[in-house]
GULUMKE-27950 format. One line per field, with one value per residue (C-alpha): chain; residue in one letter; x, y, z. Coordinates in Angstrom, 2 decimals, m for minus. Layout:
miti = A ...;
romi = A ...;
xx = X ...;
yy = Y ...;
zz = Z ...;
END
This chain:
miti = A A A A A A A A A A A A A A A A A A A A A A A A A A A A A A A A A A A A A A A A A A A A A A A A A A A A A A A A A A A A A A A A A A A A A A A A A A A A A A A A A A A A A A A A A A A A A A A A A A A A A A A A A A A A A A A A A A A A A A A A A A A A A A A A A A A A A A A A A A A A A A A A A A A A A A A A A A A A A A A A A A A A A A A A A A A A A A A A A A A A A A A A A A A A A A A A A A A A A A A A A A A A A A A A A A A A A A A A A A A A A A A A A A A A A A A A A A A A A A A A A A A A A A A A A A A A A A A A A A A A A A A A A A A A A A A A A A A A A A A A A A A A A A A A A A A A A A A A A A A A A A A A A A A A A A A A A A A A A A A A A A A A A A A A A A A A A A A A A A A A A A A A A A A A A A A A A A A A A A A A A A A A A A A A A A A A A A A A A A A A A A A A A A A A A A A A A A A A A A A A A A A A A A A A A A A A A A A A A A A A A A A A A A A A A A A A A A A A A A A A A A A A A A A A A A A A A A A A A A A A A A A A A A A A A A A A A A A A A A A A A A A A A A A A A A A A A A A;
romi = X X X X X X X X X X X X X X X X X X X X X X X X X X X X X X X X X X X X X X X X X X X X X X X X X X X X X X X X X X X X X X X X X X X X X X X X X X X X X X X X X X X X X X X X X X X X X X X X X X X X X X X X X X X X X X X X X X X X X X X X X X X X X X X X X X X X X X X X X X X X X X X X X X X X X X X X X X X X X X X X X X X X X X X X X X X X X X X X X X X X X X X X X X X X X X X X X X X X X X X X X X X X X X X X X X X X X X X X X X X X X X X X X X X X X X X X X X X X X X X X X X X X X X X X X X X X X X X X X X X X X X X X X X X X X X X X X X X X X X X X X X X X X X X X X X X X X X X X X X X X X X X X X X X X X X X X X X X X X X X X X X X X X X X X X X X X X X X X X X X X X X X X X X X X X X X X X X X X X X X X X X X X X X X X X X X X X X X X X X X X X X X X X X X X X X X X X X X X X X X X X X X X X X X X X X X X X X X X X X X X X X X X X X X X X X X X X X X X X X X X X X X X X X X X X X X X X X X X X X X X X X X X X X X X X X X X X X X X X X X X X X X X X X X X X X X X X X X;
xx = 120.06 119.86 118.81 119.01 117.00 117.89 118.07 118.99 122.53 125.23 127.61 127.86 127.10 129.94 127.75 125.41 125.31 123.51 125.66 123.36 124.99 122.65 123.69 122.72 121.22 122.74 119.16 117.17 119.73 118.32 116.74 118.77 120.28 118.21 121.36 123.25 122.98 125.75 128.85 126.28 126.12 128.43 127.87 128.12 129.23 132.36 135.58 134.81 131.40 130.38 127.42 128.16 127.15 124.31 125.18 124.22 121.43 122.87 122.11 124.70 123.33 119.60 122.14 123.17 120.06 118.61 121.03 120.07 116.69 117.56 119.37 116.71 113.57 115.94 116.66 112.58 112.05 115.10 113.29 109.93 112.13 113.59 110.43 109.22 112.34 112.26 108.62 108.76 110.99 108.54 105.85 103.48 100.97 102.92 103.63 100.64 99.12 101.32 101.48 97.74 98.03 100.96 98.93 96.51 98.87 100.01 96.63 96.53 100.25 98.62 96.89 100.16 102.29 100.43 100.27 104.15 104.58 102.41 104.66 107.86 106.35 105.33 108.42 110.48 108.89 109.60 113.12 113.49 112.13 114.00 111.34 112.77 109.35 107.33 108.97 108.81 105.20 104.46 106.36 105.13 101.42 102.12 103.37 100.24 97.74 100.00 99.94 95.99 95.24 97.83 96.19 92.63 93.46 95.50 92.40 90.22 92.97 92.60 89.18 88.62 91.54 89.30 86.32 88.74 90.28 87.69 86.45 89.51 88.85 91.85 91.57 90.49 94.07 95.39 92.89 94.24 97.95 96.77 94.43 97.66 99.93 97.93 96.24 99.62 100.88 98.01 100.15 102.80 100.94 100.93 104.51 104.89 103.12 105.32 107.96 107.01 106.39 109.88 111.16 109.25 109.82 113.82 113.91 112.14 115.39 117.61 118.53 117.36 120.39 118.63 115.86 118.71 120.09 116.72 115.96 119.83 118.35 115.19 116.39 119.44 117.00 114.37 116.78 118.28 114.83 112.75 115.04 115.07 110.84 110.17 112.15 113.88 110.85 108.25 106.06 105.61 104.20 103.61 106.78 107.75 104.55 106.29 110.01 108.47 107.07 110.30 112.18 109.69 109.89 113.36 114.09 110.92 112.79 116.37 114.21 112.70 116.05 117.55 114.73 113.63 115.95 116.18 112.70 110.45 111.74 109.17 110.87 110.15 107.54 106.21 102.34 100.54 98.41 97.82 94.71 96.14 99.02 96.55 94.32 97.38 98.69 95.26 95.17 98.69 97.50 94.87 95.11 98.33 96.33 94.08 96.10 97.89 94.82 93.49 96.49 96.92 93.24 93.91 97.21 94.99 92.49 95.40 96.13 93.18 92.82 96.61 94.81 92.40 94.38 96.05 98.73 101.40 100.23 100.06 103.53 104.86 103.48 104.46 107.77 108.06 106.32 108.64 111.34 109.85 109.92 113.38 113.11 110.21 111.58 115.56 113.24 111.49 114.26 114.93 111.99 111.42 114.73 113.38 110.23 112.78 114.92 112.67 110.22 112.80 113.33 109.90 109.40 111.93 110.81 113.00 111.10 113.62 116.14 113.05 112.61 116.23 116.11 113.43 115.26 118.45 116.72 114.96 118.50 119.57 116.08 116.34 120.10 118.59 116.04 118.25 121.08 119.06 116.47 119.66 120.98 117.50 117.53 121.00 120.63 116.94 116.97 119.12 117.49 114.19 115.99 116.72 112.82 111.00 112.05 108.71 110.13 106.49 106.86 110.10 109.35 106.57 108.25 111.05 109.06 107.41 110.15 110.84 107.74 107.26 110.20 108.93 105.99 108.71 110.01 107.09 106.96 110.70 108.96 105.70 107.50 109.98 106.61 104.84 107.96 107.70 103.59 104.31 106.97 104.23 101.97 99.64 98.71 95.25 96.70 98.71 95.78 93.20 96.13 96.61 92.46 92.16 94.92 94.12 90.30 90.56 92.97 94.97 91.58 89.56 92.66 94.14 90.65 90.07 93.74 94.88 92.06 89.01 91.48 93.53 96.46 98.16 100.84 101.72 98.40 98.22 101.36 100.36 97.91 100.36 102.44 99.18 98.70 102.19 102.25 98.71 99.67 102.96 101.19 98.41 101.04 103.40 99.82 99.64 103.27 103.47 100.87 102.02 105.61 105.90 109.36 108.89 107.55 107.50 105.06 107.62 107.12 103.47 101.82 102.99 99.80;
yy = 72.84 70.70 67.41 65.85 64.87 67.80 70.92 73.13 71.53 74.08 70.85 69.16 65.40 63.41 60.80 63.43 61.85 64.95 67.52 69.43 71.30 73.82 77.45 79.65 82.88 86.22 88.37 85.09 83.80 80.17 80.35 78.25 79.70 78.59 77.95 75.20 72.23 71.31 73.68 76.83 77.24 77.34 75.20 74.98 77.65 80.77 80.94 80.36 79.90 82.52 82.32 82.20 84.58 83.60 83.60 86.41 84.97 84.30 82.31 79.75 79.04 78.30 75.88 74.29 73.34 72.83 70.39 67.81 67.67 68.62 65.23 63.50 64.90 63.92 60.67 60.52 61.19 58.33 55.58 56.40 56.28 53.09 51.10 53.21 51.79 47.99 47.47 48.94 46.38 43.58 44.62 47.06 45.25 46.18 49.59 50.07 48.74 50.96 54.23 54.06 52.61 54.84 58.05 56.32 55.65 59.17 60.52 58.31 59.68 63.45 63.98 62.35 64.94 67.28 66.84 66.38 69.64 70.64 68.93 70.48 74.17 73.26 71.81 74.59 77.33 75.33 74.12 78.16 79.18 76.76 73.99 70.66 69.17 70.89 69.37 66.41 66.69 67.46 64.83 62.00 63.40 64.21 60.67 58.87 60.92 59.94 56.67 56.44 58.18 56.27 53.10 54.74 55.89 52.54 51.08 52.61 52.15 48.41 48.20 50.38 50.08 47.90 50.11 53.36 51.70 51.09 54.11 55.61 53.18 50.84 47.88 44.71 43.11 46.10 46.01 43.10 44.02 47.25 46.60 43.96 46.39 48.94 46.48 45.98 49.39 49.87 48.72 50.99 54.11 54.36 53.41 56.30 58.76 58.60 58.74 62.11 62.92 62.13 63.90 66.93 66.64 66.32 69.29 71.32 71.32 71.52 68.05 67.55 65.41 62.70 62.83 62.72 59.45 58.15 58.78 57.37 54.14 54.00 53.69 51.20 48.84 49.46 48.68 45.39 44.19 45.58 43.81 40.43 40.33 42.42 39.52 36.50 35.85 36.52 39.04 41.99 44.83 43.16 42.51 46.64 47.41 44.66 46.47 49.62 48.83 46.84 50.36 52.88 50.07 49.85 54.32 54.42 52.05 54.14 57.41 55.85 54.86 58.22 60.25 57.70 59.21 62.93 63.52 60.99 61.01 62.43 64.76 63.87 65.59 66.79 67.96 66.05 68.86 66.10 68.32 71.48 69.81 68.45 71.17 73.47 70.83 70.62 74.23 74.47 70.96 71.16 73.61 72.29 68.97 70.96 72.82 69.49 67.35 70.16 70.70 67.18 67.09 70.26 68.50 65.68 67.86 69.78 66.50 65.67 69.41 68.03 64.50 66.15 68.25 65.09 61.72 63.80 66.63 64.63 62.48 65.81 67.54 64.65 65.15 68.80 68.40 65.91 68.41 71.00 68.52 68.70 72.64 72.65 70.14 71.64 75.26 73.30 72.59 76.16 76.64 74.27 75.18 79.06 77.49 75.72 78.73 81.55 79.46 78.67 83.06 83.59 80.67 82.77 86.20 87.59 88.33 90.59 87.62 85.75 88.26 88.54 84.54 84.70 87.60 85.10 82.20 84.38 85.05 81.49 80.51 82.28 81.05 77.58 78.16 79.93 77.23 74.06 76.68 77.45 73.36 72.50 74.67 73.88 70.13 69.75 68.26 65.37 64.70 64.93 62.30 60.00 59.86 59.55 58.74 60.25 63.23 64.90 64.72 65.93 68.87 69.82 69.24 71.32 74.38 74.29 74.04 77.90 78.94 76.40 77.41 80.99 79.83 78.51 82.02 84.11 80.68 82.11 84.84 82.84 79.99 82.44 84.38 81.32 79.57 82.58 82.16 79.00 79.40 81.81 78.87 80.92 77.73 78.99 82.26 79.75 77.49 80.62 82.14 78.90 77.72 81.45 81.36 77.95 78.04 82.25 81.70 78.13 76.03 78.80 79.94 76.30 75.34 78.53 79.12 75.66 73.78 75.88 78.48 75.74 77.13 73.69 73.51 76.78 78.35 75.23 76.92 80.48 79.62 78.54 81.78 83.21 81.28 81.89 85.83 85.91 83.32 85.77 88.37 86.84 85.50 88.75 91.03 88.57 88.91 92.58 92.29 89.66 91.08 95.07 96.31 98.29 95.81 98.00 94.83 91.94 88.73 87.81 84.87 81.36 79.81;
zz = 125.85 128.70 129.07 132.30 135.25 137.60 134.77 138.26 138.75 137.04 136.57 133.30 132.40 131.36 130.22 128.17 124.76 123.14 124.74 126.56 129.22 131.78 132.21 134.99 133.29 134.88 134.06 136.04 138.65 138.38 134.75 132.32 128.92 125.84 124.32 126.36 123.48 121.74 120.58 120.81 124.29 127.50 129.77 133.48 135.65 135.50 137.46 141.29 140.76 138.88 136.77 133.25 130.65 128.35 124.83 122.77 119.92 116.85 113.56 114.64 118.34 116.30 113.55 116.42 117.60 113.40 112.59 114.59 112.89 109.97 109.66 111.41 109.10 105.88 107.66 108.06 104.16 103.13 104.78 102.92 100.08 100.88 101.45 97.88 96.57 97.80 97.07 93.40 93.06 93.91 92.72 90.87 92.92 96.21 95.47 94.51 97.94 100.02 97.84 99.00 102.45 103.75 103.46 105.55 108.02 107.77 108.70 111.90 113.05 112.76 116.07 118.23 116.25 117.08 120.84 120.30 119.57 122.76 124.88 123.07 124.03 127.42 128.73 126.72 128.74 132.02 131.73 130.61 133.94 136.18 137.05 136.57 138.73 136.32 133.22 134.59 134.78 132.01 130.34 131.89 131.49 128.05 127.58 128.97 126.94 124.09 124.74 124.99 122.01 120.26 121.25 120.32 117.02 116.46 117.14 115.07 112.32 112.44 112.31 109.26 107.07 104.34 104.39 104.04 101.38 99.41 100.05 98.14 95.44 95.64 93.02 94.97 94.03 96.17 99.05 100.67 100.90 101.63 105.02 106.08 106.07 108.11 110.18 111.35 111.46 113.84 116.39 115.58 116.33 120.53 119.80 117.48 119.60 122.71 120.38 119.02 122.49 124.11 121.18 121.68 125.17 124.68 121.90 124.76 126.61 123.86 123.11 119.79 118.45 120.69 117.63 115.44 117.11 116.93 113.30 112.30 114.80 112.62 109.27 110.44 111.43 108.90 105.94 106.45 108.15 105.66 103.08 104.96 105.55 102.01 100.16 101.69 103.28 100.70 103.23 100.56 102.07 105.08 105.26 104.91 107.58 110.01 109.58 110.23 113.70 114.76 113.46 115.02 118.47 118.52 118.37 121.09 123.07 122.89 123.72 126.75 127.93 127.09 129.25 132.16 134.68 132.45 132.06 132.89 136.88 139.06 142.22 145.58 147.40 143.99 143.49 140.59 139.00 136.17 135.27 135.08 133.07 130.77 129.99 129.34 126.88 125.21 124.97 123.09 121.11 119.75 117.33 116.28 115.34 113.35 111.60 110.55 109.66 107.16 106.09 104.92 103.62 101.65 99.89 98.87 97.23 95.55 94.31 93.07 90.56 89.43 88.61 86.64 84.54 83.49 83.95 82.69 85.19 88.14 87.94 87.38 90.79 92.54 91.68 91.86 95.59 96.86 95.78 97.95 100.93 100.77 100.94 103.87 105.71 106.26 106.99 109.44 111.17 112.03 112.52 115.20 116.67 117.34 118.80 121.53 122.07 122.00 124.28 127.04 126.81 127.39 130.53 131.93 131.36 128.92 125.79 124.19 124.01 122.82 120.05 119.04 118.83 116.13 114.56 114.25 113.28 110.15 109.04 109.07 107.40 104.66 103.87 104.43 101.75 99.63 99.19 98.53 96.63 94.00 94.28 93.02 89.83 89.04 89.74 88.65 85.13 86.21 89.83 87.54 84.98 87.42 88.98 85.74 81.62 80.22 78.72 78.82 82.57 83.15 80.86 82.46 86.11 84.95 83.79 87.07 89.32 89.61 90.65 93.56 94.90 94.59 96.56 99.34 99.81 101.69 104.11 105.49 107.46 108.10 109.65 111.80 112.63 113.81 116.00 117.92 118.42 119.18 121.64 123.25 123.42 120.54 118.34 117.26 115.93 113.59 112.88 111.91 109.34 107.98 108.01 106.28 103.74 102.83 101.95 100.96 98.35 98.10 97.13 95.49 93.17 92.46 91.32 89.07 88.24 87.30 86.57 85.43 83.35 81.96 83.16 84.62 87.53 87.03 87.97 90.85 92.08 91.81 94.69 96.49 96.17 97.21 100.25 101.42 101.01 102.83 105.72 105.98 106.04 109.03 111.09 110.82 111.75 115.33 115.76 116.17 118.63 120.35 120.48 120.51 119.82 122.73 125.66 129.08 130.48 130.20 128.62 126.80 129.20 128.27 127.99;
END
């Protein structure tokens, strides 16, 4: 992928710290090959000039794009861990207060992550069609509106963080520690947003080991700082809220630096179309936030049947779900990376390399659900051991282990299925099949399966399996429409 400031130029960049390289496309004559970035793709021009050939799609050319954030969502999940980690250590009182404030803080990162991924489909389509101007555009449009409604929802953060508190009925020991730590973290989120933006934006053109860098950034500084305020200078969770915004400030401020003259540079004698920018993002975004926000609301309210089948119940779906975060996030990875590739083939008019793209990232998905799928039943009494010593709940987390990641296996095909209506710009085809899946049979079958029948985690998770095979199922339905085998019209509209 390619990640400079004039994607048209055939020569590589020296200086290119992620290794994107542009390729001029034989079938396009200026379109660039989806699979410049890194070791997957070739990059610059043949002998004498010559164009060079695009790289046939493959598993490996999506891995090299996956790996990148692959490290940088597990990076992501080891800092959580790490402020889990130091303020356990302080406190029951402290954990406490941010065990309940961080989902909080969670919610209010939703809606930039969504227009994040609006951005990363927008510019993908461009840079796959040739048009540095326009991917300019769209980045620095995309990064304004992310910086507004980061400020609005950091706003509105900051004012209710008590009330929403107390709303979730945190003890009043816990309310104070709580609102300071997302009082401050309100701050953090128009920082946050254009950093999901400029990381969209950069995965767009193939550099996603600049979100790697920035992740690796993140936790370097959150560690020793979150050590230093958490501790030596008796902050608490403050302390952890405070290290988290100098983290989150100091990877924002790398990814600035990284795209101010690659993607933030506006050509001369460029038009603005700000509007049309915007409404095209908004189209893409908005049912991307959706589908995020209820899917967040409907974890919660799975949480809530495990609560009341029991303590022993609940520890142990906390601990079999942050095992399967493991397993969604390293499929997400591919995921995304087919979103990037097959979205740069359709802004430049070749769907059937867009097609074969998804076909080659479903092959690599489902040996990257297989292999930490088969690590996490040989490993999973001892990684259980070392989370909990209540031998009730490691039981119980143990016998349900297998079926979740049964439930992880239909997702394969429904996350291939949906980078490629993505890469199309189809959000709201991904938002009904997940809207319909989750309130047809995820809520209705977790509530009658595992709480009214009795039947525990295992029924909680046979809802899931149900969801998965039926959002597979939706997603595969809009696929076939949306991409024929036989396609005698061309590409389907970027929208």
């Amino acid at each position: 992928m390619n990640d400079r400031s004039d994607p048209g130029r055939p020569a590589p960049d020296p200086a290119d710290p992620a290794g994107a390289g542009p390729v001029r496309s034989p079938d396009t004559g200026s379109g660039k090959h989806p699979g410049g970035g890194g070791r997957g793709g070739a990059r610059g021009g043949g002998r004498g000039g010559a164009p060079a050939p695009p790289v046939p799609p493959s598993a490996r050319g999506v891995w090299t794009l996956a790996y990148p954030l692959l490290i940088a969502g597990l990076t992501q999940i080891t800092v959580n861990l790490v402020d889990t980690v130091m303020l356990s250590r302080l406190s029951t009182q402290a954990l406490s207060a941010f065990a309940l404030a961080a989902p909080v803080y969670l919610v209010a990162l939703i809606v930039v992550r969504g227009w994040a991924t609006a951005v990363q489909v927008q510019v993908a389509q461009r840079h796959g069609a040739g048009r540095p101007d326009e991917v300019a555009r769209v980045v620095r449009v995309g990064t304004v509106i992310a910086v507004a409604a980061g400020l609005l929802v950091g706003a509105l953060l900051y004012v209710t963080a008590t009330p929403v508190l107390t709303l979730l009925g945190a003890p009043a020991d816990v309310i104070g520690p709580g609102t300071d730590y997302l009082r401050v973290l309100a701050f953090a989120v128009p920082v946050a947003a254009v950093s999901f933006t400029l990381q969209g934006a950069c995965a767009g053109i193939g550099a996603t080991r600049v979100s790697m860098y920035n992740a690796l950034l993140v936790n370097a500084v959150n560690l020793p700082l979150g050590l230093l305020l958490i501790f030596r200078t008796g902050l608490g969770v403050t302390g952890a809220a405070v290290a988290t915004l100098a983290a989150t400030a100091a990877g924002t401020g790398y990814l600035l630096l990284y795209s101010r003259t690659r993607l933030l540079r506006r050509p001369e004698g460029a038009a603005d179309g700000s509007r049309e920018v915007t409404r095209g993002l908004w189209r893409v975004g908005w049912p991307e936030m959706s589908t995020l926000g209820l899917g967040y609301l409907n974890e919660a309210v799975l949480a809530g049947f495990a609560a009341r089948m029991g303590t022993h119940d609940l520890a142990a779906y906390r601990i079999v779900d942050n095992l399967l975060l493991v397993v969604f996030t390293v499929l997400v990875s591919g995921a995304s990376a087919v979103t990037v590739l097959a979205g740069q083939e359709l802004g430049g008019g070749r769907p059937a390399r867009a097609r074969a793209w998804g076909q080659a990232g479903t092959r690599l998905m489902l040996l990257m659900f297989a292999l930490p799928a088969v690590a996490a039943l040989a490993l999973g009494r001892p990684l259980i051991a070392l989370v909990t010593d209540d031998p009730a709940v490691a039981e119980r987390a143990w016998e349900t282990l297998p079926l979740a990641l049964l439930s992880m296996a239909p997702m394969v095909l429904a996350m291939s299925r949906g980078s490629l209506l993505r890469a199309a710009g189809d959000t709201r085809s991904v938002m009904v099949a997940s809207i319909t899946s989750d309130y047809v049979l995820l809520l209705p079958c977790g509530w009658l399966l595992g709480v009214h029948a009795g039947l525990g985690l295992p029924g909680l998770y046979t809802a899931w399996i149900a969801f998965a095979v039926l959002y597979a199922v939706l997603l595969q339905v809009r696929y076939r429409r949306r991409f024929p085998a036989e396609d005698p019209g061309g590409a389907p509209p970027p929208r």
